[in-house]
N, C-alpha and C positions, 0 to 999 in steps of 0.2 A: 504494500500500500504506500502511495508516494504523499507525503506528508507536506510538502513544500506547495506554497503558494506561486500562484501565475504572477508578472505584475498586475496586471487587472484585478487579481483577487486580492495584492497588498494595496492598491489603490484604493478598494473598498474598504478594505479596513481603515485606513486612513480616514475616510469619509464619516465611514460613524464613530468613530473614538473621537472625532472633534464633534459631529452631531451631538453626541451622549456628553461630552465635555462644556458647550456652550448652552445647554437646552433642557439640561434635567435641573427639576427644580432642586437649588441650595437645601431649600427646608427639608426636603426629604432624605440628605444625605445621614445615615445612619441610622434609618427610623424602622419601626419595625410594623409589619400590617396590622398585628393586630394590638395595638396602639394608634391607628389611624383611622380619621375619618374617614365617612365615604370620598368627600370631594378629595379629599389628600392619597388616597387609593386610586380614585381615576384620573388624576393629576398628568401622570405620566401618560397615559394609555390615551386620550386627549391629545396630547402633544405630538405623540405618534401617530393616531389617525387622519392629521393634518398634516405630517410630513406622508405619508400612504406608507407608513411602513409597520402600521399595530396588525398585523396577519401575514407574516412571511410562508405560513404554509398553507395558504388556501390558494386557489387557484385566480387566477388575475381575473378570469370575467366575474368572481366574485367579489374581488376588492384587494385580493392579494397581490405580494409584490414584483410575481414572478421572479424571486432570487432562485439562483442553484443551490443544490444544500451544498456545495460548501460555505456560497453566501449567507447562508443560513447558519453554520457551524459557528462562522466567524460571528454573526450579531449576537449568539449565543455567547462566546465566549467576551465580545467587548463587556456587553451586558453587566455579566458575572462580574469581569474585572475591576468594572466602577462603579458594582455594588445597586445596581438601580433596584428600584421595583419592584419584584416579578408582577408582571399581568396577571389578572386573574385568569387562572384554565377555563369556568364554566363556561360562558358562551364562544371566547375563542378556541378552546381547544379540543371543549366536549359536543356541546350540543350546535354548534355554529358546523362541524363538519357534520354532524348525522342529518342535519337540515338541506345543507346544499346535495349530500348524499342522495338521500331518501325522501325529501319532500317534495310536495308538489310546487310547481312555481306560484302560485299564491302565497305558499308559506314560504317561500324565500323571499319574495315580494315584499312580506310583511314584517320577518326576523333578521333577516341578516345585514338590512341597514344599520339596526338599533344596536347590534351587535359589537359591530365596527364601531362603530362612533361609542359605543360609549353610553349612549341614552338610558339602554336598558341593560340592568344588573339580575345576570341568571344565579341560582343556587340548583343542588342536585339531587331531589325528590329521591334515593334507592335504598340506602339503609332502613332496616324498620326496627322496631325493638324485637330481638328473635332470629332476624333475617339480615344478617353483618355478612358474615363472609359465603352465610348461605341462603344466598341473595333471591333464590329463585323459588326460596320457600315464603316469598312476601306477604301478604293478609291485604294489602290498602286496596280495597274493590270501586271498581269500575260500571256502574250500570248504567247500560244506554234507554235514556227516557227521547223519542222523538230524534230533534237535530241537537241531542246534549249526552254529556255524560254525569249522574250524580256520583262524587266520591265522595267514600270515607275510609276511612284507618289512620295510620299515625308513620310521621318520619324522622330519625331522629341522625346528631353528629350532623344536620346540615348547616354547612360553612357559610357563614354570614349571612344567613335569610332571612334576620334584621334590618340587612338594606335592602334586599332583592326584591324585582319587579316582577320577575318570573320565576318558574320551577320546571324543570321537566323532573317528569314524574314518570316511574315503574309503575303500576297498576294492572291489578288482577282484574280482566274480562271476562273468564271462563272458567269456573270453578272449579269444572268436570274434569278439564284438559289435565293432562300431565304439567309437572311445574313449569317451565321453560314455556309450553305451549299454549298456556293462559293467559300470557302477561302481552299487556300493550304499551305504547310510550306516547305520554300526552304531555303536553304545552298547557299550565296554568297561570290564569292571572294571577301573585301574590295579592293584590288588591281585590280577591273574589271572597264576597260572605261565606263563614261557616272555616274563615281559614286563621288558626291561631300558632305566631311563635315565640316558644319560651325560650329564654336565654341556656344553657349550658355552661359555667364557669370554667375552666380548665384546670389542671394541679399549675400551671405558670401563672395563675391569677388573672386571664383575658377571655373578652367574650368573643368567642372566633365561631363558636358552632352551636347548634338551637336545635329544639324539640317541632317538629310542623305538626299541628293536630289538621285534619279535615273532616269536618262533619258536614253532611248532605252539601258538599261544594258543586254546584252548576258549571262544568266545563264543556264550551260550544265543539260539536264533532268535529269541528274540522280542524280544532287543535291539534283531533289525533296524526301522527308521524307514520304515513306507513298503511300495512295495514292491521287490523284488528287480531289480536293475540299473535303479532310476531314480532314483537315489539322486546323479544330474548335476541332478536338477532342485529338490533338497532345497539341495546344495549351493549353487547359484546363488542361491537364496534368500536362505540365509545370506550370504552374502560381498555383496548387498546391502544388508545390514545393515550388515554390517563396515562398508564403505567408505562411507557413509552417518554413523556416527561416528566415523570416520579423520579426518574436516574439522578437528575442534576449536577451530572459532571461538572460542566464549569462553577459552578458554584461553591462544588466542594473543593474545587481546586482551590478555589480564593477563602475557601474556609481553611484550608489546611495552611494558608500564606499566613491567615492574623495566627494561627493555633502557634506558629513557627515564631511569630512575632511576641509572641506572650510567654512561651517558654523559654525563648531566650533572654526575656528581661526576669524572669523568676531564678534564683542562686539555691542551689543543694550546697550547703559545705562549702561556698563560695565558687560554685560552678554552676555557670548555667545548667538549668532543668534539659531544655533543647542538647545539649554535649553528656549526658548523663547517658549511660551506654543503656541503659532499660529504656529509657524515654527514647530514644533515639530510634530503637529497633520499631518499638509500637506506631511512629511515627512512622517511617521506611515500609513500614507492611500494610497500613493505608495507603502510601501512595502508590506503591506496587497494584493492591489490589485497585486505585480507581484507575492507572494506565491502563488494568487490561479492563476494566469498565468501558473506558473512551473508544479503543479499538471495536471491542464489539457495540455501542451504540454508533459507532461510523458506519461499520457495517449494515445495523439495520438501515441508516439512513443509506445509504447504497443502496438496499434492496426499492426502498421507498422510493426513490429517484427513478429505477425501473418500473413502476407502478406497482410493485404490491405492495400493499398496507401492513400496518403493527400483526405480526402474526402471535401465534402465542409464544414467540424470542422475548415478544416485550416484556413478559414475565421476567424473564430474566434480570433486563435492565431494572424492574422492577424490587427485586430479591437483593442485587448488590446494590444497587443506588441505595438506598434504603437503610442497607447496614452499614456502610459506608458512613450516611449520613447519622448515623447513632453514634460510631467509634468516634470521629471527631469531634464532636460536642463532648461523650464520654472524656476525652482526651483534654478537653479544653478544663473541663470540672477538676480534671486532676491535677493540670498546671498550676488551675488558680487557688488549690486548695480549701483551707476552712474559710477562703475569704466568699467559697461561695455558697455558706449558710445563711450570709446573712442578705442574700439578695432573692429570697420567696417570701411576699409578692416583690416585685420588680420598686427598688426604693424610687419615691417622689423625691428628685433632689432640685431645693432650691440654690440660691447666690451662696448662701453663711453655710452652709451644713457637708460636714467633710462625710465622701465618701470613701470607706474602704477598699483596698483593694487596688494592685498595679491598673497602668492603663490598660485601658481596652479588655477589661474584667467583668464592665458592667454589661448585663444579659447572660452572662453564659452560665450558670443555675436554671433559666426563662428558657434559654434556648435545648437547653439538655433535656428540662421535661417536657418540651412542648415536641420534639423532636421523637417522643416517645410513642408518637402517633402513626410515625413514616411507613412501620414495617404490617399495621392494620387497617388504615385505610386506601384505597383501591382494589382490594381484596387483599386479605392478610397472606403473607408469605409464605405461610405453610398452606393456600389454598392455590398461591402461584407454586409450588415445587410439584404439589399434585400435577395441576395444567400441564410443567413441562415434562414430568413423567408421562402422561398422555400422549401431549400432542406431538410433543418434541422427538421425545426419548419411544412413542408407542410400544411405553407398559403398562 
């Protein structure tokens, strides 16, 4: 695999590391999402949709920016490196491809504007209480009255649906059917009666994910995606995707830069932590294992380039990105030691009030438990080892 860039391709890069350099907003440098507002969440994603570069992977008659994935690799890694952001996944990554996928052009017509620009804020209807990793045993029922569907049952762990305008929703159509072959995938207004959400607190002390209740919700047919109880094979789609950018290679790359940067300001015995022949090795075998991370998420992007989509590999990317992203936080908690008992919940510091703790210390207690999420949501990793015993490995 040839690593090296065209000039064209270091051209590009050039172009957005000054884009990302003159353009991301000051106020957001260092902040964390959930600690931010909506508008300070769509800040960025705003800014990009005006330059036409907020969906590098949708296809251009839809709005995308027709780059190559390397061009793609590269906006991923500038990204990473100056720390922006991240865009929200749900309507660009999840439900914005199943739309131009599988719907009809009215519902692209109608979605995929709001999508891009920013207007409209998706959350992702599929957890139930019960039905986590086994997704296809869900309960939230679907009955079709006329030109409507009335739902009810409950969603829960959905991310940010506090500010969300919409939901696509798993819902059970056909009682009878085998699991898989009940389920349909519908578009709801969050703003529709009979729809309540409650906050969910996290162990890092932030409101990032909520409870959806729907009692007798009126959602109009033509929401639906597709057609009627095949809405298992919309979803697979999706959560292809998900777990496809679950990996976060560049990210973690730039997470293992400050881990490098904090460990070597922390003295064992008056020797840096980072030169400490234990820490050193723990360190060395993350980044071992995310190289061979990068390599194979290249690869699927290669396959991707060809046309075919997230296959069940993306588990994979799914499995180590994941743990990956455990061990360097784990890693970071160790550098900074007892100083990071004393940052749950996340300290209010004002102008007078000393905080403890070397630089660039503060969060990473926040980050370690909140990071304890990575390896169970988009299906837990022990229900990806299954998959790629399956699909992969066909045992």
């Amino acid at each position: 695999m040839d690593m090296r860039f065209s000039p064209e391709e270091l051209a590009f890069r050039d172009e957005v590391r000054e884009f990302i350099a003159n353009n991301y907003p000051q106020e957001l440098r260092g902040a964390r999402r959930g600690e931010m507002t909506k508008d300070e969440i769509l800040a960025w994603h705003r800014i990009l949709y005006k330059k036409g570069w907020v969906a590098p992977h949708w296809p251009v008659e839809y709005g995308g920016c027709g780059w190559s994935i390397t061009q793609r690799y590269i906006w991923n890694e500038e990204s990473a490196r100056a720390e922006t952001t991240p865009l929200l996944p749900f309507g660009l990554a999840m439900v914005g491809p199943v739309i131009y996928t599988f719907g009809n052009e009215a519902q692209k017509k109608r979605f995929l504007p709001g999508i891009l620009s920013g207007d409209d804020w998706w959350c992702q209807g599929y957890s139930e209480p019960g039905s986590g990793s086994d997704l296809a045993s869900l309960r939230t029922k679907a009955v079709r009255e006329g030109d409507h569907y009335i739902v009810n049952g409950s969603k829960t762990w959905t991310t940010l649906a506090q500010h969300a305008d919409w939901m696509f929703c798993l819902v059970r159509t056909d009682p009878e059917a085998k699991q898989q072959e009940g389920i349909s995938f519908l578009l709801i207004d969050m703003k529709t009666p009979g729809i309540t959400v409650r906050p969910i607190i996290t162990m890092d002390g932030s409101h990032e994910v909520n409870e959806v209740f729907l009692e007798d919700v009126k959602v109009p047919a033509e929401n639906l995606i597709g057609e009627e109880n095949k809405g298992w094979t919309y979803a697979k789609f999706l959560l292809g995707n998900e777990r496809s950018g679950i990996a976060g290679v560049a990210r973690s790359k730039k997470a293992i830069e400050r881990l490098k940067k904090l460990a070597t300001a922390e003295l064992v015995d008056g020797t840096p932590l980072m030169k400490t022949d234990e820490f050193s090795r723990k360190v060395a075998e993350v980044e071992i294992d995310l190289s061979a991370l990068e390599v194979t998420e290249l690869r699927t992007l290669a396959a991707e380039s060809k046309g075919r989509g997230p296959g069940p590999e993306a588990s994979i990317l799914k499995i180590k990105g994941t743990e990956i992203q455990q061990r360097i936080t784990e890693l970071a908690v160790e550098a900074v030691g007892n100083y990071a008992l004393v940052q749950a919940p996340r300290l209010e510091v004002t102008g007078n009030e000393f905080v403890p703790g070397p630089e660039g210390s503060q969060g990473v207690a926040q980050d370690y438990f909140n990071m304890r999420k990575t390896s169970i949501y988009g299906g837990s990793n022990e229900i990806q080892h299954n998959i790629i015993a399956k699909m992969v490995l066909g045992l």
